[in-house]
NUVEX-416059 format. One line per 2 residues: number of its first residue (from 1); their letters; for each residue x, y, z of N, C-alpha, C. Coordinates in steps of 0.2 Angstrom, whole numbers. Example, Ala and Ser with C-alpha at 12.3 -4.5 7.8 and 13.67 -1.06 7.14 Angstrom:
1 = AS = 66,-28,39,62,-22,39,66,-16,39; 64,-11,35,68,-5,36,64,0,39
***
This chain:
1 = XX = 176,-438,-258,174,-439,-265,170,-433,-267; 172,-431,-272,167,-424,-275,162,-426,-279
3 = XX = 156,-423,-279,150,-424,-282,153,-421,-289; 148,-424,-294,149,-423,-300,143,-416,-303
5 = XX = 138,-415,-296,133,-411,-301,130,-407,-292; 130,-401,-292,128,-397,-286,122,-392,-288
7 = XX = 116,-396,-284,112,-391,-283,111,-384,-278; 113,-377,-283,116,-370,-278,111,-365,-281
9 = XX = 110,-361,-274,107,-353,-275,112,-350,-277; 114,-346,-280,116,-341,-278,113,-333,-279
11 = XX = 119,-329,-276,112,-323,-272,120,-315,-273; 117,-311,-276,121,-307,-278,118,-298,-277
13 = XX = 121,-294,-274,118,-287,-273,122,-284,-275; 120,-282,-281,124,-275,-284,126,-268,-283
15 = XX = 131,-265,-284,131,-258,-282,127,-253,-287; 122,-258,-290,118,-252,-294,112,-251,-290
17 = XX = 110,-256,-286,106,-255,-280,101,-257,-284; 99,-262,-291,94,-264,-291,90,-269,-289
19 = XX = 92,-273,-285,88,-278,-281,93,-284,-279; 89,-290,-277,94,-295,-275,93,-300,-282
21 = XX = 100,-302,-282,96,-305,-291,98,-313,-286; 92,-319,-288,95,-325,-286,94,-330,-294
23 = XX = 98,-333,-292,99,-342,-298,96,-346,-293; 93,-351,-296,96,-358,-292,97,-363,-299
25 = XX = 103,-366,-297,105,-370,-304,110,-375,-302; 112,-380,-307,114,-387,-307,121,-384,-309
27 = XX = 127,-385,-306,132,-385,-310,135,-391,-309; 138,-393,-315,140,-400,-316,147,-400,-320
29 = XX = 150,-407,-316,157,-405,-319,157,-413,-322; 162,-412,-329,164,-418,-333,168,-415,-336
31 = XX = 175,-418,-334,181,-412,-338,181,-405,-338; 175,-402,-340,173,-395,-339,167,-392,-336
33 = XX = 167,-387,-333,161,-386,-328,154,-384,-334; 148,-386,-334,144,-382,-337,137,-380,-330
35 = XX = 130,-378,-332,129,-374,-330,121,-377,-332; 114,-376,-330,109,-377,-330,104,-372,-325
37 = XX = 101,-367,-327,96,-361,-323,93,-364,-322; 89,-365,-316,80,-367,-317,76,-363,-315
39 = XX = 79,-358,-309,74,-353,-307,78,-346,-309; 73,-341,-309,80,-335,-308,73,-328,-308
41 = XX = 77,-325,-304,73,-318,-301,76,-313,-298; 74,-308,-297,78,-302,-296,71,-298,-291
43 = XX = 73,-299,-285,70,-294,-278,70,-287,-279; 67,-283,-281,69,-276,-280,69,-273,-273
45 = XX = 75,-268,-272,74,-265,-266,69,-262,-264; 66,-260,-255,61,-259,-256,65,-248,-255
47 = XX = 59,-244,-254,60,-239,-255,65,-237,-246; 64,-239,-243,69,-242,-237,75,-242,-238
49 = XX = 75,-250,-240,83,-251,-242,86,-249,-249; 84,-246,-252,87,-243,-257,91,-239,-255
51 = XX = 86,-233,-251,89,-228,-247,94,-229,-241; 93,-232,-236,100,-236,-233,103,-240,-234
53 = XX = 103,-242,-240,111,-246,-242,113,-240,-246; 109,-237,-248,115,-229,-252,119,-225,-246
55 = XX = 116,-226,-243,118,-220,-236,123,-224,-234; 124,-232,-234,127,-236,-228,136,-233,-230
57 = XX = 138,-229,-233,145,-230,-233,148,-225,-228; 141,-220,-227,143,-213,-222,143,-218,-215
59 = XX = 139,-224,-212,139,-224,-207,145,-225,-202; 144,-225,-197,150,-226,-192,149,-233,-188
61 = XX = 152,-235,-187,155,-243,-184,149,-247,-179; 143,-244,-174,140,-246,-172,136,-248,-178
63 = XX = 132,-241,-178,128,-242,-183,129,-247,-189; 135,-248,-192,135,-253,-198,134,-259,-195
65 = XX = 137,-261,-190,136,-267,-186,128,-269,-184; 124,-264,-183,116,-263,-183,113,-267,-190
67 = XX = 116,-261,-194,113,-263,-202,116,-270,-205; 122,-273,-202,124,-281,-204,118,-285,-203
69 = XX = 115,-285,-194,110,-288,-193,103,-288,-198; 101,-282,-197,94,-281,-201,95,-285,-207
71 = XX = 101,-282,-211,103,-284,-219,102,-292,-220; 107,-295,-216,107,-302,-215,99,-304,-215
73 = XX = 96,-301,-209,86,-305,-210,87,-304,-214; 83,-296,-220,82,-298,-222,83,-301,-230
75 = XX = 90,-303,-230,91,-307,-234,91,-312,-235; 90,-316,-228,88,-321,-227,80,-323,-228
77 = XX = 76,-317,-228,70,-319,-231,69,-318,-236; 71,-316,-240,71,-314,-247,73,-320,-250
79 = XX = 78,-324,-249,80,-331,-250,75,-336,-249; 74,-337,-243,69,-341,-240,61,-341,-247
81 = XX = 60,-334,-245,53,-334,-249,53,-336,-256; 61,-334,-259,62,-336,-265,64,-346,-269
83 = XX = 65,-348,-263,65,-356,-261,57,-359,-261; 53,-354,-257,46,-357,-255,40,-357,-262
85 = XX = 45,-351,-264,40,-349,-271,41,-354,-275; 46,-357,-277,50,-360,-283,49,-368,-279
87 = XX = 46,-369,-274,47,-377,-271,54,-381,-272; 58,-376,-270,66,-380,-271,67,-384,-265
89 = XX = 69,-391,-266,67,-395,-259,78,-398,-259; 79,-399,-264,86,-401,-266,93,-394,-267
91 = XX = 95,-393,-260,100,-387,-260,107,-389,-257; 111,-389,-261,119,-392,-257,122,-388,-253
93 = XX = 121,-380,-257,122,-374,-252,120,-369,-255; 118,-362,-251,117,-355,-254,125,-354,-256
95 = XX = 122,-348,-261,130,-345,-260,129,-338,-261; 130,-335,-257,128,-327,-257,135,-321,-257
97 = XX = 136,-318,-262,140,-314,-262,136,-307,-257; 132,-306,-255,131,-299,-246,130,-292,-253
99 = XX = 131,-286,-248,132,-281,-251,135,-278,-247; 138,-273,-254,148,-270,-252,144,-264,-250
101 = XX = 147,-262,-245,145,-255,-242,153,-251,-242; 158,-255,-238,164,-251,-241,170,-256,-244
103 = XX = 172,-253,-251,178,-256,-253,185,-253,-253; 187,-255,-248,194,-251,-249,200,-254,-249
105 = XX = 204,-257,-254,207,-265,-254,215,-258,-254; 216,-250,-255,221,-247,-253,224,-250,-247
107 = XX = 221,-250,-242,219,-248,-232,217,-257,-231; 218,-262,-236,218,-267,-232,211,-267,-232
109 = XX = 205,-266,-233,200,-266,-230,194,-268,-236; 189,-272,-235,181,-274,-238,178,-276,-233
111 = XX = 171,-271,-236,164,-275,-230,161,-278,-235; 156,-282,-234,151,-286,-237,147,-287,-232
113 = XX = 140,-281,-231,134,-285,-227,133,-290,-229; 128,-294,-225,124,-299,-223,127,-307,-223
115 = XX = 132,-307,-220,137,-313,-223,137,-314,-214; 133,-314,-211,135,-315,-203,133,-323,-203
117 = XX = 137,-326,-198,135,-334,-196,129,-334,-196; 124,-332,-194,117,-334,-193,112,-334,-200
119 = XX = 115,-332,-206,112,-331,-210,110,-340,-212; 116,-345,-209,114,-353,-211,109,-355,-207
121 = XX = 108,-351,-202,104,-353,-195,98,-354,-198; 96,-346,-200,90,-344,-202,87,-347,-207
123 = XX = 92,-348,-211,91,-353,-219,91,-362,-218; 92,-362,-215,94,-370,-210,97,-374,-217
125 = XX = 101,-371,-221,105,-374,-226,112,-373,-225; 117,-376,-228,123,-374,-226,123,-368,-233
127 = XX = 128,-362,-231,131,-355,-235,137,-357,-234; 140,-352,-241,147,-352,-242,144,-342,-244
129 = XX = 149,-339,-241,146,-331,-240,153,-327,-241; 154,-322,-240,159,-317,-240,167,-319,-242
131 = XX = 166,-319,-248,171,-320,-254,177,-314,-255; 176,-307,-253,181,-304,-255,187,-303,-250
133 = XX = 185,-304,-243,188,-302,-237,196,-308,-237; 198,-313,-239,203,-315,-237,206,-314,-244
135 = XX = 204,-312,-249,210,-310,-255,212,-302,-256; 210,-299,-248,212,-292,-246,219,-294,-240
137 = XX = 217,-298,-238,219,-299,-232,226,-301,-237; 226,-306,-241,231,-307,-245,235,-303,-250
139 = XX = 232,-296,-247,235,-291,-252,231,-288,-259; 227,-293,-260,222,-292,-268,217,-287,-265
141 = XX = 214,-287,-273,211,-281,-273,204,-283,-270; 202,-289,-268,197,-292,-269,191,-293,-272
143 = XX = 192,-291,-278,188,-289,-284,194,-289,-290; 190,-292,-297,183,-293,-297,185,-302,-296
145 = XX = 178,-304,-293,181,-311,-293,178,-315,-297; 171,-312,-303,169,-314,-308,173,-318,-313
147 = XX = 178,-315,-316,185,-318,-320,186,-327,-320; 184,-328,-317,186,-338,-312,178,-343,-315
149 = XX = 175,-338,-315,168,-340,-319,169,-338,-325; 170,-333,-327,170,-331,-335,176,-338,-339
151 = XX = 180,-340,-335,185,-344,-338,182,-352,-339; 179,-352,-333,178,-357,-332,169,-362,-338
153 = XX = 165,-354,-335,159,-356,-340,158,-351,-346; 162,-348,-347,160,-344,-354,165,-342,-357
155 = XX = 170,-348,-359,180,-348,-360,177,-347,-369; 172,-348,-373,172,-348,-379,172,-341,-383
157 = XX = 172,-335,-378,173,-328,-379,180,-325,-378; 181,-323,-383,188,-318,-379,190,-313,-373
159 = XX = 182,-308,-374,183,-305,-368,174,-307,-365; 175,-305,-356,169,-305,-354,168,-299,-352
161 = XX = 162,-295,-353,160,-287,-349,156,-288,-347; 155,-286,-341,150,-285,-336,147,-275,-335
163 = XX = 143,-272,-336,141,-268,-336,136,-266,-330; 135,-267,-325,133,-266,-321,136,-257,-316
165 = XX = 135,-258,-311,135,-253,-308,144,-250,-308; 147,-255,-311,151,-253,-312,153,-257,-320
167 = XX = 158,-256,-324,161,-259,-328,165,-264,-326; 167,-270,-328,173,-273,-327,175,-280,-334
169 = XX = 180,-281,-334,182,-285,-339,187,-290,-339; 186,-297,-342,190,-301,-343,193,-305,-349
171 = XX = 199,-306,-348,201,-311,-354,207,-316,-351; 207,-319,-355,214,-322,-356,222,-319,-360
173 = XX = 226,-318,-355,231,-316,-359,240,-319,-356; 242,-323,-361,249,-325,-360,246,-334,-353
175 = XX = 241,-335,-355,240,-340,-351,237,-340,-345; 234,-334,-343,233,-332,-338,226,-326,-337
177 = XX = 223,-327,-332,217,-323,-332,218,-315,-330; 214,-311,-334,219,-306,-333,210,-301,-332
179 = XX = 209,-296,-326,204,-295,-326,202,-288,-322; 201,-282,-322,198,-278,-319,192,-272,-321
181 = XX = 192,-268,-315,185,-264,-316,191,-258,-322; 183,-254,-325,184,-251,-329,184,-242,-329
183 = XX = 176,-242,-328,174,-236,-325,168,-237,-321; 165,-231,-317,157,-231,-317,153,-232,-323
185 = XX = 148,-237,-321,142,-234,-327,135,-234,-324; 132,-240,-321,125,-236,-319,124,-234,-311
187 = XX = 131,-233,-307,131,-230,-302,132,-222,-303; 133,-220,-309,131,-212,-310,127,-214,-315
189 = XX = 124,-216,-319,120,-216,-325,112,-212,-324; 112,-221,-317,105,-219,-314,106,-214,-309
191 = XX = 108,-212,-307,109,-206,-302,106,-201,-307; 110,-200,-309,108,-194,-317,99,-194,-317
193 = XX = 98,-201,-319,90,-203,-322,85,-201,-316; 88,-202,-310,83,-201,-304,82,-195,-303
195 = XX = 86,-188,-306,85,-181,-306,80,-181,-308; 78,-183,-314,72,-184,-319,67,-189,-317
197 = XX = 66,-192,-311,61,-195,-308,61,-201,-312; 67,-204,-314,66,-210,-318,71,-216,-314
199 = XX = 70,-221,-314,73,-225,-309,80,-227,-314; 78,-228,-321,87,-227,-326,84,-225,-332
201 = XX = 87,-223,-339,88,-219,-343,84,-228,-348; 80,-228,-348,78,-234,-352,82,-235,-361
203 = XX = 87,-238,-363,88,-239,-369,94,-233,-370; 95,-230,-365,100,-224,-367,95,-218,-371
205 = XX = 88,-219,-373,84,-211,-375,86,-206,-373; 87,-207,-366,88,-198,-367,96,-195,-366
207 = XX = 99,-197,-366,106,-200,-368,107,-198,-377; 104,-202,-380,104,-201,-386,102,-194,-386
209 = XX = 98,-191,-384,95,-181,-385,101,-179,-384; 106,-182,-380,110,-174,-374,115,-173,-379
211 = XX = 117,-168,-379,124,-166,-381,132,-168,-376; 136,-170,-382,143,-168,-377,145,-163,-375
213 = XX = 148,-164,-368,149,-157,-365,158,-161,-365; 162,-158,-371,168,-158,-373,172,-158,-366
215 = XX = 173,-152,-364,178,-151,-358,175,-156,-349; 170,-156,-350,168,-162,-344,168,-169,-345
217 = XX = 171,-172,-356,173,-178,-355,179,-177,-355; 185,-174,-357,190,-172,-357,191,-174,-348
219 = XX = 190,-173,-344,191,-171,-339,190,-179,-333; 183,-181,-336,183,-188,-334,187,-193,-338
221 = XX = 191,-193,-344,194,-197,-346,201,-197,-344; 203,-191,-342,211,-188,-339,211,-192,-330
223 = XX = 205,-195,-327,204,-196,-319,211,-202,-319; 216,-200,-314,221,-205,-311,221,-212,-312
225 = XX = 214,-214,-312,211,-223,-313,214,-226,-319; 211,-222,-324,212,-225,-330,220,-226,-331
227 = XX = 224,-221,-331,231,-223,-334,235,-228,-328; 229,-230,-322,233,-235,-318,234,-242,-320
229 = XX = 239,-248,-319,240,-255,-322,235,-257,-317; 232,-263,-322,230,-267,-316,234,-272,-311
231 = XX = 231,-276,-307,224,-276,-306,224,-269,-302; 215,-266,-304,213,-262,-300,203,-263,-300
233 = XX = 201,-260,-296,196,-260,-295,190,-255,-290; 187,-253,-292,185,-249,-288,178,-249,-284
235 = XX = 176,-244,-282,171,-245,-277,167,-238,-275; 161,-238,-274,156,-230,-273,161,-226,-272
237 = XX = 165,-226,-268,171,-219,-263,171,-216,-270; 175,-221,-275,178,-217,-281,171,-214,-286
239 = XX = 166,-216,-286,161,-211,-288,159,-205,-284; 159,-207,-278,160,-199,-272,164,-192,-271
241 = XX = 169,-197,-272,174,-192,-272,181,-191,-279; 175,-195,-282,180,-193,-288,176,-192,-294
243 = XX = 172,-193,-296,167,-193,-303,162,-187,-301; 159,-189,-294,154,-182,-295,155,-177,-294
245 = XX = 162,-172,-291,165,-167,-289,165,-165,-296; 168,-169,-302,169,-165,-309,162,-165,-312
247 = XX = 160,-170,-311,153,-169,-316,148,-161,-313; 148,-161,-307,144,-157,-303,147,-149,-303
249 = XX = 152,-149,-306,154,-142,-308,152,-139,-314; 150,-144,-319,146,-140,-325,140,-140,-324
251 = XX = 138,-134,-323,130,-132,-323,125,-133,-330; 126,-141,-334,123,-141,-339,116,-144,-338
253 = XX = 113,-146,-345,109,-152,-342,109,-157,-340; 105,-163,-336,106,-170,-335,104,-174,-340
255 = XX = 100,-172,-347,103,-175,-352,109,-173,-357; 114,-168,-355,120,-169,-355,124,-173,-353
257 = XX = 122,-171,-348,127,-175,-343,128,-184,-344; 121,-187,-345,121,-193,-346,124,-195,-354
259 = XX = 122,-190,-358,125,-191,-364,133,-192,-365; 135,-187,-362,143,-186,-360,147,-192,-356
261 = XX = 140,-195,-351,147,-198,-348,146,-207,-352; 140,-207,-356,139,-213,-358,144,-213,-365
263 = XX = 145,-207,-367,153,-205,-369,159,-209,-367; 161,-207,-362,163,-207,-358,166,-216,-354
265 = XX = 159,-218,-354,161,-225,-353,164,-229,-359; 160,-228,-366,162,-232,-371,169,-233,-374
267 = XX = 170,-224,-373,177,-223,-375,182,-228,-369; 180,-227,-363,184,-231,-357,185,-239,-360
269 = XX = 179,-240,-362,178,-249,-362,184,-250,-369; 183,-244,-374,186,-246,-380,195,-246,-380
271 = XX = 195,-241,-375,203,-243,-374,206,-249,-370; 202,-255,-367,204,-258,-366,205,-267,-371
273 = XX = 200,-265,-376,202,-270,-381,207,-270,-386; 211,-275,-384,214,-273,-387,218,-279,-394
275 = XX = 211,-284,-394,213,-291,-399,208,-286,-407; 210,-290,-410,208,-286,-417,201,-293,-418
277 = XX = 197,-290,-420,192,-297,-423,190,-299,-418; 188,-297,-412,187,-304,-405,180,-303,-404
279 = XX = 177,-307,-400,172,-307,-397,171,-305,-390; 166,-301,-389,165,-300,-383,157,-302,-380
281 = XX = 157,-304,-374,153,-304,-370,151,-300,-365; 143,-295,-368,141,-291,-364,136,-294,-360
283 = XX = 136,-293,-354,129,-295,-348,129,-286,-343; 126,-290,-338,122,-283,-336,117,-281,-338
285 = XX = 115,-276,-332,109,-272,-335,111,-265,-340; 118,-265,-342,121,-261,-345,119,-264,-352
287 = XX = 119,-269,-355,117,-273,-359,112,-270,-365; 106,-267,-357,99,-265,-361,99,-257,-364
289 = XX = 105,-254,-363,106,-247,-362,110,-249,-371; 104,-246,-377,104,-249,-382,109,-242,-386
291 = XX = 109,-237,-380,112,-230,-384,121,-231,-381; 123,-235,-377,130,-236,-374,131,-243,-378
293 = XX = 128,-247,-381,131,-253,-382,133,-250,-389; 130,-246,-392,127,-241,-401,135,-237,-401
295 = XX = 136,-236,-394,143,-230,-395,150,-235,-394; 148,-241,-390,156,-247,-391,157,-250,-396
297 = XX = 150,-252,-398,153,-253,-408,154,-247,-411; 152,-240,-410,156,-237,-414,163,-235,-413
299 = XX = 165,-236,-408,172,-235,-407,178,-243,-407; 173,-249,-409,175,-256,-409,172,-260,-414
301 = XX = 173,-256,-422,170,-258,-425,170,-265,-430; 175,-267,-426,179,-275,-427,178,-280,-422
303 = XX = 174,-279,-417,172,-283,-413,166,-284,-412; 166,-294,-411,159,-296,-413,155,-296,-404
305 = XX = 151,-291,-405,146,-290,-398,144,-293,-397; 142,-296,-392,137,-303,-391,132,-302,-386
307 = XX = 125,-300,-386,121,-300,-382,117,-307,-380; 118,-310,-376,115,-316,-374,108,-314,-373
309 = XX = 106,-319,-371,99,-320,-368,98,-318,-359; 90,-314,-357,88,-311,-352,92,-316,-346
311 = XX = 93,-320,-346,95,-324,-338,104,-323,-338; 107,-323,-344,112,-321,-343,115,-314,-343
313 = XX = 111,-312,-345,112,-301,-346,110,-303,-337; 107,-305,-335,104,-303,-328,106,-305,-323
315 = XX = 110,-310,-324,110,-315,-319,117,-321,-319; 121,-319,-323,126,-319,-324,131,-320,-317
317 = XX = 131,-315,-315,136,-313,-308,131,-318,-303; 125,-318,-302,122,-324,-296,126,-330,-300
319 = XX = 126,-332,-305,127,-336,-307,135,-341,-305; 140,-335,-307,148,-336,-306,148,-336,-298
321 = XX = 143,-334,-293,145,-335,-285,143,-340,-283; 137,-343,-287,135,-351,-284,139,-355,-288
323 = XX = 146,-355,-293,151,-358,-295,156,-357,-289; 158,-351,-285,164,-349,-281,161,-353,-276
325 = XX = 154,-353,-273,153,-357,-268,155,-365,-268; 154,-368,-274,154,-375,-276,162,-376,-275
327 = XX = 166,-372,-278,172,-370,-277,176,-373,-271; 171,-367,-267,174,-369,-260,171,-373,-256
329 = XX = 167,-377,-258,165,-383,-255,170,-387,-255; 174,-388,-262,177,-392,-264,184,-390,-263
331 = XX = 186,-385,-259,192,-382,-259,197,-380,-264; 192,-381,-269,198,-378,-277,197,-371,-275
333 = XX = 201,-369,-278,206,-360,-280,199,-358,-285; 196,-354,-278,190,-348,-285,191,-339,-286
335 = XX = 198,-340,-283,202,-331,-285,209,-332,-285; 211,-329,-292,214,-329,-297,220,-323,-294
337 = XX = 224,-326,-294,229,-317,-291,232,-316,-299; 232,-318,-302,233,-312,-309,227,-309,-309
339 = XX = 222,-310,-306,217,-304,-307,215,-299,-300; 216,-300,-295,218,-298,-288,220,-295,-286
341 = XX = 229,-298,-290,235,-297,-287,236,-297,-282; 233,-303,-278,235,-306,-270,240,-311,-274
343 = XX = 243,-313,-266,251,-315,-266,250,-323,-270; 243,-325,-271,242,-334,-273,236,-332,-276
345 = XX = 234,-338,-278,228,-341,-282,226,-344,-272; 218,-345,-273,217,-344,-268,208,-349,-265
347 = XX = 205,-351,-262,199,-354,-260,197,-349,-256; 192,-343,-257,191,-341,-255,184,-340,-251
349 = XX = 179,-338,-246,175,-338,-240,173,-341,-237; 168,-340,-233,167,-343,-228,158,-349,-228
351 = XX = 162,-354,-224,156,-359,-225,154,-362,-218; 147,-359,-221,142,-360,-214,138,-365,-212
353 = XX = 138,-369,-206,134,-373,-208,127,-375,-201; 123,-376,-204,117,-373,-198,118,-380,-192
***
C-alpha cells in the first residue's frame, strides 16, 4: 500500500560547482502530486573540492575510484549535519542525485560520484541514489531527468528553464514530455568571472559593459549541437573541447567575452520557443543573472517570464530528485524516454538500505 505523503531530503550537485543544494520536504499525493519545503540550504564547496571536482574529469580509473569514496564521506556529512541542524527526526528516504564528473551517454557511459552502497550505511537511512546510469544503459541520454518533475509539479507553465550550469528545457508537446539541454551557461560564464577574481558576474554588470565580439558569436551559434534533434544533452567535455577552443582564440576582453556569450545563450534559448503567448518558467542561479534574463525578453517579447521565489530559483532540481526518489520507492516510471530517448519510460536508481 502507498503512502499518501513522504517525508524526503533531497540532495543535488551541480556542474556549476556551486555547492550541495539540499530540500527536505513533504511531497504528497492526491490525484496530483504537490510539494511543501521546510528546510532548504545550499553547502558551498570548500576551496578543496571546488578544485577537485573541476579537475575530476582528467582523472584516470584508480584515482576516480579514490575520489568516489572521499566524495561519498563527504557528502554524507554534509547531509548529516544538515539533518542535525534542522532536527529532522521523520525521513522515508534521502534522495541524492551525486556529482557528474563524466557524461558520455555517445559511448554508453555516466558517472555520478558519491552514490556508493555505504553512503545509506553512514546516513543509517535508507537512499534511492544514482538515477542517470540505467536510462544509458537503455540507450538514453540520461539527462535531463528534471522533465518528470516539471510535469508533474509545475504542469501550470508551458515551458520549464532551468539555467544553471547548463541550460535545459521542458514542455509538453503532442501529449508527451519533450525535454533537453540547450547550451552552456554558468559553466563558462563563471569561468569568465573567476579571470576577474569574482566567483560569477553578479546581475549580468559586467556583461552589460562588454561589447559583442560579432564573429566569436557567429561562431558559437554555428557549434554542431545546436542544429542536432533531440533528445540531446550535454556534459563539461562539450565546454572543453568544444566552447573554450573558440572562445580562446579571440584575444579580446573578459568582459567581452561574457557579454558575447550571455548573447549567445539568450539567442540559444530563444530559438527553442516556439508557442506564441506562453509562459515560461525560469529557476536556477541563471535566474539572478538580471543582464541574460533582460536579453530573452528581448529576443521573446511575447513570452510571459516567471521568476518565482528564492527556494524555487534554487532548489528547484534538489527538489524534483526527492520526487524521482519517492518515485522509485514506489516503483512508478520517473524517466521519460521522450525525453532520454531510452528504449521505455522507465523507474529509475538505486535503493539503498542501511
Amino acid at each position: 500500500m502507498f503512502k499518501d505523503k513522504y517525508n524526503v531530503i533531497g540532495v543535488m550537485s551541480g556542474t556549476s560547482l556551486d555547492g550541495v543544494d539540499l530540500v527536505y520536504t513533504t511531497l504528497s499525493f492526491s490525484n496530483k502530486w504537490s510539494y511543501k519545503v521546510h528546510y532548504s540550504e545550499t553547502i558551498p564547496y570548500t576551496e578543496y573540492w571546488h578544485s577537485t571536482l573541476s579537475k575530476s574529469v582528467h582523472l584516470e580509473k584508480v584515482a576516480l575510484l579514490k575520489l568516489d569514496e572521499e566524495y561519498t564521506n563527504e557528502l554524507a556529512k554534509i547531509i548529516s549535519d544538515f539533518i542535525n541542524k534542522n532536527n529532522i527526526t521523520a525521513i522515508d528516504a534521502i534522495c541524492s542525485h551525486g556529482h557528474t564528473v563524466l557524461h558520455e551517454p555517445q559511448n554508453n557511459y555516466t558517472l555520478q560520484i558519491g552514490n556508493l552502497n555505504k553512503i545509506a550505511t553512514l546516513l543509517n537511512e535508507t537512499v534511492v541514489c544514482d538515477f542517470r546510469v540505467q536510462d544509458v544503459q537503455f540507450d538514453g541520454q540520461g539527462a535531463p531527468l528534471v522533465p518528470i518533475g516539471d510535469r508533474l509539479l509545475f504542469s501550470e507553465y508551458d515551458y520549464c528553464l532551468n539555467l544553471g550550469g547548463f541550460s535545459n528545457i521542458s514542455f509538453e508537446e503532442d501529449k508527451k514530455r519533450i525535454a533537453f539541454d540547450i547550451s552552456p551557461v554558468n559553466t563558462v560564464l563563471n569561468l569568465y568571472a573567476n579571470k576577474l577574481n569574482l566567483a560569477y558576474d553578479n546581475k549580468g554588470q559586467i556583461a552589460k559593459k562588454g561589447n559583442i565580439n560579432v564573429p566569436l558569436l557567429d561562431e558559437l551559434n554555428n557549434l554542431s549541437f545546436y542544429s542536432k534533434k533531440h533528445p540531446k544533452s550535454l556534459g563539461i567535455e562539450f565546454v572543453n573541447t568544444e566552447v573554450l577552443p573558440i572562445i580562446n582564440q579571440y584575444k579580446i576582453k573578459t568582459e567581452d567575452i561574457l557579454r558575447t556569450f550571455t548573447e549567445h545563450v539568450a539567442i540559444q534559448i530563444s530559438n527553442v520557443i516556439k508557442k506564441e503567448k506562453s509562459s515560461l518558467l525560469v529557476t536556477g542561479g541563471g535566474a539572478y543573472h538580471d543582464f541574460l534574463i533582460a536579453r530573452i525578453k528581448h529576443f521573446l517579447p511575447n513570452t510571459s517570464i516567471i521568476i518565482p521565489d528564492g527556494i524555487i530559483i534554487e532548489f528547484k532540481e534538489a527538489l524534483v530528485f526527492a520526487l524521482l526518489g519517492v518515485l522509485k520507492l514506489r516503483n512508478e516510471n520517473n524517466t521519460l524516454c521522450s525525453v532520454t530517448g531510452a528504449k521505455q519510460d522507465h523507474s529509475s536508481g538505486n535503493i539503498f538500505i542501511p
